[in-house]
C-alpha positions in Angstrom: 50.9 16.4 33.8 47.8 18.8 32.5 44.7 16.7 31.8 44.5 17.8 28.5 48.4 16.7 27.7 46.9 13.0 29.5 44.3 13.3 26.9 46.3 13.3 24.0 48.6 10.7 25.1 45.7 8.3 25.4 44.2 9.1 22.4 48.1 8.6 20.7 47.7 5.4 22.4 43.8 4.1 21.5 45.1 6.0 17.5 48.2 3.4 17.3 46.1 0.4 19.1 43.4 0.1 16.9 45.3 1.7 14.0 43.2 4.1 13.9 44.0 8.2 12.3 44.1 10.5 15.4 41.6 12.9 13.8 39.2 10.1 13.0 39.6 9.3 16.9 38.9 12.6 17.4 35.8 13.5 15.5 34.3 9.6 16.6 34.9 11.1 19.7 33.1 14.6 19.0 30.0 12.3 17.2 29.7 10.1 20.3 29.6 12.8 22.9 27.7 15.6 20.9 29.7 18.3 21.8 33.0 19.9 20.3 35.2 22.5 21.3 36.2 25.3 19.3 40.0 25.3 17.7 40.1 29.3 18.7 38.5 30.3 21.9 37.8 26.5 23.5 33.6 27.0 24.0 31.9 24.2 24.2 29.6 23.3 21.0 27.1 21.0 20.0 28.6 18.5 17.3 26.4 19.3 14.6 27.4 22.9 14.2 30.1 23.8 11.5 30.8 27.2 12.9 31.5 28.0 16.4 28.6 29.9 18.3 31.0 32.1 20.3 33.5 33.4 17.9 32.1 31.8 14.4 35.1 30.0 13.7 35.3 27.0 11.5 35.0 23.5 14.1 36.2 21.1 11.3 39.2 23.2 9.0 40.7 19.4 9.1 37.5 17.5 8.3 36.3 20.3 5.4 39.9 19.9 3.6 39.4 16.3 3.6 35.8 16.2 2.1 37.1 18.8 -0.5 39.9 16.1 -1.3 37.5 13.2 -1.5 35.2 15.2 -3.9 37.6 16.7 -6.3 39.0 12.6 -6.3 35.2 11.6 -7.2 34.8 14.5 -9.9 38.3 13.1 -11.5 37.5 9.5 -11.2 34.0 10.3 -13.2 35.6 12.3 -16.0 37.9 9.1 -16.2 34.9 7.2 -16.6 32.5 9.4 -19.2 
């Protein structure tokens, strides 16, 4: 079994343990060790870039989509209350 496939099946594990979303695990994971790898070419990269310094990919398309979600929820939810 690759490492990478032993990974995932831990983190599957620790997700469903602690009822946790396997992208949360993921990106506490990213925060706690400082580095990320890149979606598209797999360089190594410190967590607090958004773009990757190799190829200049997005690192968090995921993460991004929810934050957009989150604040187009707060925009409604102040309309609702002006």
């Amino acid at each position: 079994m690759s490492e990478e496939r032993r990974s995932n099946d831990k983190d599957s594990f620790l997700a469903a343990m602690y009822k946790l979303d396997p992208d949360k695990l993921r990106q506490l994971r990213r925060i706690a060790s400082g580095v990320t790898r890149c979606p598209e070419c797999d360089a190594a990269n410190p967590a607090s870039e958004r773009f990757c310094t190799k190829c200049h990919a997005k690192l968090y398309p995921v993460e991004e989509a929810e934050e957009t979600r989150l604040r187009n929820k707060r925009k409604t939810l102040q309309r609702k209350g002006d």
